[in-house]
MMTF fields as JSON, N, C-alpha, C and O atoms, coordinates in Angstrom:
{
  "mmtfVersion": "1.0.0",
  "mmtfProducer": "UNKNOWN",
  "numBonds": 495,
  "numAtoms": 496,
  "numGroups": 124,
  "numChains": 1,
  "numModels": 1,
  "chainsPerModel": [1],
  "groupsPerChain": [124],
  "chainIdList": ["A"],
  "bondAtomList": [4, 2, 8, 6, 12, 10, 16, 14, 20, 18, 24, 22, 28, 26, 32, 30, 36, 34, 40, 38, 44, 42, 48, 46, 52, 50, 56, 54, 60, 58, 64, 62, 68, 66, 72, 70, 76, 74, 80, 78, 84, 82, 88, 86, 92, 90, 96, 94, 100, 98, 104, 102, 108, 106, 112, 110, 116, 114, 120, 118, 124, 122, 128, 126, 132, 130, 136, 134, 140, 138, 144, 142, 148, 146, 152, 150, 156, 154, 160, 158, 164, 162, 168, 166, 172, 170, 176, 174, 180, 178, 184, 182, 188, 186, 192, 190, 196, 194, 200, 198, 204, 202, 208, 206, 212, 210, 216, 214, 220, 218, 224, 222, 228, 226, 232, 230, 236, 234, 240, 238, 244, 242, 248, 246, 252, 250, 256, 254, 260, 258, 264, 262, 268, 266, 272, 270, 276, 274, 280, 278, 284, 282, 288, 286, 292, 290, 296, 294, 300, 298, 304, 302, 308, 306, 312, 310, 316, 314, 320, 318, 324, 322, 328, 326, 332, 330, 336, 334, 340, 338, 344, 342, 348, 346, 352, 350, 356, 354, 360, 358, 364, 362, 368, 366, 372, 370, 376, 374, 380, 378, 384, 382, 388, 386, 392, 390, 396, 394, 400, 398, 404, 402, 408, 406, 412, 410, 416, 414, 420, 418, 424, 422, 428, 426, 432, 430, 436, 434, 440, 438, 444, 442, 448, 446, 452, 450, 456, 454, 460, 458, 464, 462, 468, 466, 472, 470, 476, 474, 480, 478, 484, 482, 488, 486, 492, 490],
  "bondOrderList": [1, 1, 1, 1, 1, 1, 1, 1, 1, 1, 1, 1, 1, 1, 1, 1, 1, 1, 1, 1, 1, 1, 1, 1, 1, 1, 1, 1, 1, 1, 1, 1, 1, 1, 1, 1, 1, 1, 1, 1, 1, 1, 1, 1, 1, 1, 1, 1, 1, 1, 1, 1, 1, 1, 1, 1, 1, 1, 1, 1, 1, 1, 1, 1, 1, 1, 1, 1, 1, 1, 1, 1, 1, 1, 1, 1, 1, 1, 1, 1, 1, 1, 1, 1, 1, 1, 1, 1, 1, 1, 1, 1, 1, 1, 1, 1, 1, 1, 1, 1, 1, 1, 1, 1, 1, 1, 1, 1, 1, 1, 1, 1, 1, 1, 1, 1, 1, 1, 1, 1, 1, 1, 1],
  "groupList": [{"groupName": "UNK", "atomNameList": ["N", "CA", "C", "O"], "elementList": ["N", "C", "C", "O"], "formalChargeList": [0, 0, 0, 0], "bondAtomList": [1, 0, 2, 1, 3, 2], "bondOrderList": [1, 1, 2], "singleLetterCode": "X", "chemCompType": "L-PEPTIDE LINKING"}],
  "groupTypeList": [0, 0, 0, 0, 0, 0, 0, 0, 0, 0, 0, 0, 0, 0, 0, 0, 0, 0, 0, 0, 0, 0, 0, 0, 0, 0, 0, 0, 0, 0, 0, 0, 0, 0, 0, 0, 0, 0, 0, 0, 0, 0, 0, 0, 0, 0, 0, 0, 0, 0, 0, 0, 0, 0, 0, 0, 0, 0, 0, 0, 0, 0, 0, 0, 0, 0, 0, 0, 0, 0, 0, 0, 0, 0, 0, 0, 0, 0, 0, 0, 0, 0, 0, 0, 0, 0, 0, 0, 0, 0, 0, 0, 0, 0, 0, 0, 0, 0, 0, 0, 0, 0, 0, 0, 0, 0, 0, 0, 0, 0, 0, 0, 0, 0, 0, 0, 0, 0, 0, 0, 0, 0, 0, 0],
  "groupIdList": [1, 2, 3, 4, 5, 6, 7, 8, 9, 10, 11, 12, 13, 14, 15, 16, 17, 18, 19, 20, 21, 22, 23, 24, 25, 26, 27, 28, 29, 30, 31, 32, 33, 34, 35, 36, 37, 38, 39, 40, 41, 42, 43, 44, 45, 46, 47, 48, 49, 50, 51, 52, 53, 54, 55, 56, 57, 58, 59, 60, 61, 62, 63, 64, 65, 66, 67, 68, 69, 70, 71, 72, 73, 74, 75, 76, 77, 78, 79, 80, 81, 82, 83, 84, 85, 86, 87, 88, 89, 90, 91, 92, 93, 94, 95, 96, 97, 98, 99, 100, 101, 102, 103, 104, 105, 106, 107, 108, 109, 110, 111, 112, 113, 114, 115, 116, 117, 118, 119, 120, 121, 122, 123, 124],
  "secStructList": [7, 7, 7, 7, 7, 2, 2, 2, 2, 2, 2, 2, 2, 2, 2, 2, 2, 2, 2, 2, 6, 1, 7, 7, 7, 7, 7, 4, 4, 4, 1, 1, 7, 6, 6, 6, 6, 6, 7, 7, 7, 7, 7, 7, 7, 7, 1, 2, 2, 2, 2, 2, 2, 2, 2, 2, 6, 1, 7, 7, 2, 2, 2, 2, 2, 2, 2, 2, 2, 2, 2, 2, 2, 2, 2, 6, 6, 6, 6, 6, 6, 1, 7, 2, 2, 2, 2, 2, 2, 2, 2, 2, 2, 2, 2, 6, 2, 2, 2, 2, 2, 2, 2, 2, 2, 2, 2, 2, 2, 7, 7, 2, 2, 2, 2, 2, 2, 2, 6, 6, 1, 7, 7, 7],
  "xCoordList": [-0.731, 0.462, 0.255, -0.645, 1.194, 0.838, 1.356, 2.524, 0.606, 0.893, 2.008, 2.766, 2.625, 3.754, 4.254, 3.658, 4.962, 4.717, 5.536, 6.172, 5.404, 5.624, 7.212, 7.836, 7.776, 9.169, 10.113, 11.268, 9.073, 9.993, 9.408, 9.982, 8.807, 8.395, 9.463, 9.659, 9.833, 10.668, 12.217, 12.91, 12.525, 13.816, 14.128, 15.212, 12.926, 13.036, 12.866, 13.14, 12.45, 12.459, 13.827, 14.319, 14.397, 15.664, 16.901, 18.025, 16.435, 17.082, 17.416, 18.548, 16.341, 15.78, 16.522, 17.299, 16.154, 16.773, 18.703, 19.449, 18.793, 20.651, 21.021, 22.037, 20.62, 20.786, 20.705, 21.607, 19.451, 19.413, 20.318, 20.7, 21.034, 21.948, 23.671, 24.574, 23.569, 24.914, 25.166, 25.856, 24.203, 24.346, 24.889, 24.016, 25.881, 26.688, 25.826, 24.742, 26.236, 25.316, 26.632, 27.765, 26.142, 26.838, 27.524, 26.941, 28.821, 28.708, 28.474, 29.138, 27.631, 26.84, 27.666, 27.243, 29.109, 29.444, 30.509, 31.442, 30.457, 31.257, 30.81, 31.576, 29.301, 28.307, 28.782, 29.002, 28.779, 28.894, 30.19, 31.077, 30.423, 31.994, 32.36, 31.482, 33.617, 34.12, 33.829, 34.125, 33.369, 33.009, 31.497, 30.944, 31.121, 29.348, 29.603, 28.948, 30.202, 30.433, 31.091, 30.863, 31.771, 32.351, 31.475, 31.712, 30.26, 29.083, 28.571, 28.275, 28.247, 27.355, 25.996, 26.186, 24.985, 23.877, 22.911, 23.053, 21.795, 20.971, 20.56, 20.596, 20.222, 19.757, 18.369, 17.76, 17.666, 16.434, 15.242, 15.439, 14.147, 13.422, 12.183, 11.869, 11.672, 10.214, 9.088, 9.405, 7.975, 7.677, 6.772, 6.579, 5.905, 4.532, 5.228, 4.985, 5.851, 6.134, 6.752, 6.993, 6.918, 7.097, 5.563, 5.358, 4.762, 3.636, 2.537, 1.565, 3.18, 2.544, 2.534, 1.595, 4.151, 4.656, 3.429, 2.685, 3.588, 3.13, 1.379, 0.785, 0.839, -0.07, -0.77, -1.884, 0.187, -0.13, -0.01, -0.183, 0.403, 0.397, -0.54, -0.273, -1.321, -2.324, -3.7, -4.091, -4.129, -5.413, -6.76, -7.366, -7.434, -8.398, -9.442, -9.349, -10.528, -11.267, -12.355, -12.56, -13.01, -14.235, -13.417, -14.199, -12.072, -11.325, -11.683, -12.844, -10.947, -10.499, -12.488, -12.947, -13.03, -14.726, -15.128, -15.352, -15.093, -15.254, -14.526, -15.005, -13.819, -12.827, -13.242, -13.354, -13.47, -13.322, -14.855, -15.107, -15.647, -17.558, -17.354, -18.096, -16.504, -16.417, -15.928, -16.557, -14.705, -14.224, -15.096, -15.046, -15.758, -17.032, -18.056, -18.451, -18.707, -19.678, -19.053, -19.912, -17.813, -17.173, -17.189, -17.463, -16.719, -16.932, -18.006, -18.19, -19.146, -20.515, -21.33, -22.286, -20.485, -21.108, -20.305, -21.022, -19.332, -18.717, -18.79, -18.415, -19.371, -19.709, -21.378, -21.704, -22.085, -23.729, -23.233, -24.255, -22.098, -22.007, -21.55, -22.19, -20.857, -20.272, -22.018, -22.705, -22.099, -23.269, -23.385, -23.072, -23.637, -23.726, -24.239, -24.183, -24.588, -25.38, -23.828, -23.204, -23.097, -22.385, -20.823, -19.789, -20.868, -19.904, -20.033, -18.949, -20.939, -21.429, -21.422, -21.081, -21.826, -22.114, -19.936, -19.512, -19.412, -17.844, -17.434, -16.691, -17.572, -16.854, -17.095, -16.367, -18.664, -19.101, -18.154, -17.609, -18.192, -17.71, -15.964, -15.426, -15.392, -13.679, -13.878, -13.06, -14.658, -14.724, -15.182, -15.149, -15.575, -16.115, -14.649, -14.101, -14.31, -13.061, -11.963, -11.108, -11.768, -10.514, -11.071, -10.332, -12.167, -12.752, -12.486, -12.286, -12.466, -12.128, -11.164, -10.925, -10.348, -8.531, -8.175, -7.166, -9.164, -8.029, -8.627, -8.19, -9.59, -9.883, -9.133, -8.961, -8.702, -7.446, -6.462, -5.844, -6.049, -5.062, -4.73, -3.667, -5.847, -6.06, -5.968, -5.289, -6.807, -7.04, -5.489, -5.219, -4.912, -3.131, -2.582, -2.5, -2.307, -1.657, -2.036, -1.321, -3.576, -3.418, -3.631, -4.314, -3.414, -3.748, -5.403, -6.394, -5.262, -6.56, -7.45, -8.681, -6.267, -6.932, -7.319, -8.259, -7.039, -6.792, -8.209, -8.858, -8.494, -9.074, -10.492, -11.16, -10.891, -11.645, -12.44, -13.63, -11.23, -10.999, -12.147, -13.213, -11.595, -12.281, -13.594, -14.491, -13.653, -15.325, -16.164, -17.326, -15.596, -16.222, -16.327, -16.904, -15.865, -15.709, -16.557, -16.368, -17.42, -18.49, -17.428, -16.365, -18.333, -17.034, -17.788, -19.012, -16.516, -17.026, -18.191, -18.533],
  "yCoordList": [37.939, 38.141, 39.378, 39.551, 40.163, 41.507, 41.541, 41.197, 41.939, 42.237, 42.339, 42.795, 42.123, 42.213, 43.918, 44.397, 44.471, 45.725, 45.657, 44.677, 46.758, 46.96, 47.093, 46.875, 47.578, 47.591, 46.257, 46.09, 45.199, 43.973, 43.27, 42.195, 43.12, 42.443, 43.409, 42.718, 44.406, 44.641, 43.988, 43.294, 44.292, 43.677, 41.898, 41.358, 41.342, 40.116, 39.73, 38.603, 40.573, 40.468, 40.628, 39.84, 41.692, 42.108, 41.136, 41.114, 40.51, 39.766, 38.424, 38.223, 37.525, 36.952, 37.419, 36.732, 38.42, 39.045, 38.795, 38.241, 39.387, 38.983, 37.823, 37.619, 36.796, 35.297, 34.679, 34.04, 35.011, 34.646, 34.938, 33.965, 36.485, 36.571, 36.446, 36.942, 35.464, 35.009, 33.382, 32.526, 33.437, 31.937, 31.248, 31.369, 30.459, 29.849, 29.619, 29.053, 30.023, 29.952, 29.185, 29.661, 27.747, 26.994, 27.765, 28.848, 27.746, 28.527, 28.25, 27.418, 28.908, 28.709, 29.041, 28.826, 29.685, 29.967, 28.811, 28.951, 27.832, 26.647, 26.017, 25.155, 25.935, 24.717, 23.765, 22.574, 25.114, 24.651, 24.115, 24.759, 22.828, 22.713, 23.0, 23.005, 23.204, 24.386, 23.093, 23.422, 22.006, 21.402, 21.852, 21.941, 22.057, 22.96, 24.134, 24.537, 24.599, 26.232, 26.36, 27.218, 25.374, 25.148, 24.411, 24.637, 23.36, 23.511, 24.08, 25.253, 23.517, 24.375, 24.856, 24.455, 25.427, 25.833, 24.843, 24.411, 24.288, 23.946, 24.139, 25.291, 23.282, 24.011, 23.952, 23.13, 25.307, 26.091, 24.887, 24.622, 24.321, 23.539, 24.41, 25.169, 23.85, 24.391, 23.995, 22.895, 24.564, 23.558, 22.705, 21.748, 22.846, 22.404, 20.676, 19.919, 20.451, 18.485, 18.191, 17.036, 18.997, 18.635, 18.393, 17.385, 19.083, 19.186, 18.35, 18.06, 17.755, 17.015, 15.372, 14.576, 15.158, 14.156, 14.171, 13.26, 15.359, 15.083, 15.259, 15.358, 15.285, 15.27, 13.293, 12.827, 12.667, 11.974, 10.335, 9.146, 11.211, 9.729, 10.108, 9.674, 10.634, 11.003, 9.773, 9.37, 9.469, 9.068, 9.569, 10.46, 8.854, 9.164, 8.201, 6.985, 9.188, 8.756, 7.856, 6.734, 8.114, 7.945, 6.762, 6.108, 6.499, 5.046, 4.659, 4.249, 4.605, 3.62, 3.18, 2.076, 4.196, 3.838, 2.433, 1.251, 3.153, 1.648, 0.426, -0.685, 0.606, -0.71, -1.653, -2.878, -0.756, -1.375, -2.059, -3.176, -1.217, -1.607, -2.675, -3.521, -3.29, -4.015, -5.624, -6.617, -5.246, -6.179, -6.967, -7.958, -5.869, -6.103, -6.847, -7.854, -6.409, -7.367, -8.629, -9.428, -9.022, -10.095, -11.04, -12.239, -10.046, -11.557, -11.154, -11.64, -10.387, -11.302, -12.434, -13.186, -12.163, -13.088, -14.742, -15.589, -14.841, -15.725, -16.286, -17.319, -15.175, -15.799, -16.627, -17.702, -15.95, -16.505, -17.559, -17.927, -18.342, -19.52, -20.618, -21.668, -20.448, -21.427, -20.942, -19.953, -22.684, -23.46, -23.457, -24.456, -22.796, -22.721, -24.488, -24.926, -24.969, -26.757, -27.286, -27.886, -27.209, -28.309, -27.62, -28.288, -26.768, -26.214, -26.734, -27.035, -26.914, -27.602, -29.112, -29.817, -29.517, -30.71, -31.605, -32.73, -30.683, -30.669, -30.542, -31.48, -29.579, -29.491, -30.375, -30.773, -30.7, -32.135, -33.462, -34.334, -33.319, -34.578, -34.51, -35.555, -33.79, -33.658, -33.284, -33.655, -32.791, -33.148, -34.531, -34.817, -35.309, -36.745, -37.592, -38.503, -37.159, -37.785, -37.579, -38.464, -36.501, -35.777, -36.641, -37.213, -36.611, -36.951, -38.716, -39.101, -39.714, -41.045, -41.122, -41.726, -40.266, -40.58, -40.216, -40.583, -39.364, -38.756, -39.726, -39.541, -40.796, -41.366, -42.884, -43.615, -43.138, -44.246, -44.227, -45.101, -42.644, -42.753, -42.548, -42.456, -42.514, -42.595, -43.914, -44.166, -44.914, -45.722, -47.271, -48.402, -46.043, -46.803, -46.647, -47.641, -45.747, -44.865, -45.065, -44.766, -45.752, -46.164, -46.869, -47.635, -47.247, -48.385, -48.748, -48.031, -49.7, -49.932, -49.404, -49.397, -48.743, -48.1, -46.584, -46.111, -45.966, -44.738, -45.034, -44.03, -46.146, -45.982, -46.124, -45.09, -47.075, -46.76, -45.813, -45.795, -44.966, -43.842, -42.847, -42.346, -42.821, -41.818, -42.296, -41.787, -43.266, -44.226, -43.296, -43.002, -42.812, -42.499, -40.783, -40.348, -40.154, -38.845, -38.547, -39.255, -37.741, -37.048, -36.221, -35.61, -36.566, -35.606, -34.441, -34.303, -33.283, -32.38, -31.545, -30.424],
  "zCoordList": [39.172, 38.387, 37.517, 36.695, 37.825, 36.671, 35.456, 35.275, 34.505, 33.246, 32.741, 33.597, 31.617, 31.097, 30.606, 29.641, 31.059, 30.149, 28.726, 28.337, 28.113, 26.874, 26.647, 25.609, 28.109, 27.712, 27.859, 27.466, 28.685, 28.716, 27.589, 27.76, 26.734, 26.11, 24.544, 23.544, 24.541, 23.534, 24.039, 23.295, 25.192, 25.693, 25.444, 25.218, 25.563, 24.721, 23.398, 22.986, 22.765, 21.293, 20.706, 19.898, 21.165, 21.42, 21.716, 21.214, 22.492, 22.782, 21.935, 21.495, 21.742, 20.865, 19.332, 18.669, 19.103, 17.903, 17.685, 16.877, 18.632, 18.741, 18.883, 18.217, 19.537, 20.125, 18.57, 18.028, 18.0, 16.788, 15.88, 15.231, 15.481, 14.959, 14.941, 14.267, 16.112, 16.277, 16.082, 16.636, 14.961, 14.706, 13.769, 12.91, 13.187, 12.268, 10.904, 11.042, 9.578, 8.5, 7.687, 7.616, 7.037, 6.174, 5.356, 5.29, 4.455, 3.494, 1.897, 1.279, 1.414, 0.31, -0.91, -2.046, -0.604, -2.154, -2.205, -2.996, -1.532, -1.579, -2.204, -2.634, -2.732, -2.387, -4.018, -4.239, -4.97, -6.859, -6.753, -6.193, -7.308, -7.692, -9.365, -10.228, -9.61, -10.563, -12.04, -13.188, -11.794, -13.089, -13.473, -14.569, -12.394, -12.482, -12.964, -13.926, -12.622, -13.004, -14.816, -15.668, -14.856, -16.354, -17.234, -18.42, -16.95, -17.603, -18.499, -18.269, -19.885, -20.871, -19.901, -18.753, -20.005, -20.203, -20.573, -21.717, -19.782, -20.675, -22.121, -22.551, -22.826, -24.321, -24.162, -23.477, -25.151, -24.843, -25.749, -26.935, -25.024, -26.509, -26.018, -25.101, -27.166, -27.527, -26.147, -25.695, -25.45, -24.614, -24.97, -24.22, -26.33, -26.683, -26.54, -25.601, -27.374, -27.173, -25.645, -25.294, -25.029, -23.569, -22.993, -22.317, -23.194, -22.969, -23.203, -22.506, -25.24, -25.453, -24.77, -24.783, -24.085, -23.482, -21.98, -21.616, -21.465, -19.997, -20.132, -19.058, -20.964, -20.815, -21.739, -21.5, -22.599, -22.905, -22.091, -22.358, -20.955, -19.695, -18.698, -17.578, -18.776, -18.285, -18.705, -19.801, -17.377, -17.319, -17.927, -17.332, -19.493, -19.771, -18.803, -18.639, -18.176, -17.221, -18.235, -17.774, -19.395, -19.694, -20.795, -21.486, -20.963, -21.563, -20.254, -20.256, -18.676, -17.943, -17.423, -17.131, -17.476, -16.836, -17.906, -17.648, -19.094, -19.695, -19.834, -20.058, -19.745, -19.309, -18.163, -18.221, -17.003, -16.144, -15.985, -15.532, -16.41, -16.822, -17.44, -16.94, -18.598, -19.374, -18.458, -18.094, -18.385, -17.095, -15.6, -14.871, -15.797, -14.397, -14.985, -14.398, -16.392, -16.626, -17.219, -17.594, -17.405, -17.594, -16.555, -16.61, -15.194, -13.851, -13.558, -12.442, -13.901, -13.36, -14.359, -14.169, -15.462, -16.544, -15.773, -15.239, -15.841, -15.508, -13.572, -13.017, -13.113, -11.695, -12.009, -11.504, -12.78, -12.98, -13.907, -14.486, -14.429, -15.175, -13.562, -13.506, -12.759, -11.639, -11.198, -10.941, -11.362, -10.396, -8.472, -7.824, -8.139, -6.878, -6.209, -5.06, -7.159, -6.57, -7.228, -6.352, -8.496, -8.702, -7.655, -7.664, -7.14, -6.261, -4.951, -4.453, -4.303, -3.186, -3.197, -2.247, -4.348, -4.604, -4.867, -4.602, -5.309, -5.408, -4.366, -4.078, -3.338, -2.067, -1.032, -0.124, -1.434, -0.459, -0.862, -0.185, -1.593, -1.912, -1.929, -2.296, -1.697, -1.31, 0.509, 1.351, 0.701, 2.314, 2.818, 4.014, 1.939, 2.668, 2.111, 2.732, 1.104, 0.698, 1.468, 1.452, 2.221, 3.103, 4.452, 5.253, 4.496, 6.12, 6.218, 7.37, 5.225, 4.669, 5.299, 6.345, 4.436, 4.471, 5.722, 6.323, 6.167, 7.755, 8.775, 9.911, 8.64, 9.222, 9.238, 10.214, 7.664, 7.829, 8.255, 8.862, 7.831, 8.729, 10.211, 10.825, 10.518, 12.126, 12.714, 13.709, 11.945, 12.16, 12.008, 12.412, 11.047, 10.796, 12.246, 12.968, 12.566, 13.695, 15.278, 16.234, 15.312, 16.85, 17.296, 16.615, 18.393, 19.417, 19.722, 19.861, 19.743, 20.316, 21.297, 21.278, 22.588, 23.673, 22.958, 23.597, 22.204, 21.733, 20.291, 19.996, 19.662, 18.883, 20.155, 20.201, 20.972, 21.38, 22.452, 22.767, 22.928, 23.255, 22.351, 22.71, 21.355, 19.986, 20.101, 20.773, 19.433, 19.601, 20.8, 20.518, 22.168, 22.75, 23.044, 24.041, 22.314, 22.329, 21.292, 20.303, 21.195, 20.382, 19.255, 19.358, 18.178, 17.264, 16.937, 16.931, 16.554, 16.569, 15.737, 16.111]
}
């Protein structure tokens, strides 16, 4: 395939160029309506208390670090108070209580062929 020369490659620019300039542009001096245009002016303020506003919602890093240091050694203080034995020793004992009840009421609910059914199935 041979090279492009220099004169077709302006003939499409060219081209390109015009295609482009025959193209519909919104019109922009429509855009203000005449209650905008009859509008005061902003009024001029000082900027320093603008300044002082946007800078006073701003994140102090070395407030929020301690805070949150503070907060942190709060739940590890309070995780090293929950007993890891009386937590176990609690959950055991509402699982043997849940495991009771779901067993009466099993035992409400079936037939004889069905209870000894169970009897013979390995539990899980």
């Amino acid at each position: 395939m041979p090279a492009p020369r220099p004169l077709s490659i302006a003939a499409l620019l060219l081209g390109v160029t015009l295609f482009a300039g025959c193209t519909q542009f919104p019109e922009l001096d429509r855009t203000i309506t005449p209650e905008l245009e009859a509008a005061p002016y902003p009024d001029i303020v000082p900027i320093d208390p603008l300044l002082a506003q946007a800078t006073a919602g701003r994140i102090d890093p070395v407030q929020t670090e301690a805070e949150l240091s503070g907060r942190a050694a709060q739940l590890q203080a309070r995780a090293g108070r929950v007993s890891s034995n009386r937590t176990d020793t609690t959950t055991a004992a509402r699982v043997a209580r849940l495991r009771a009840r779901a067993e009466r009421l099993r035992q409400q609910r079936l037939t004889s062929e069905e209870r000894e059914r169970l009897e013979q199935t390995p539990a899980l």
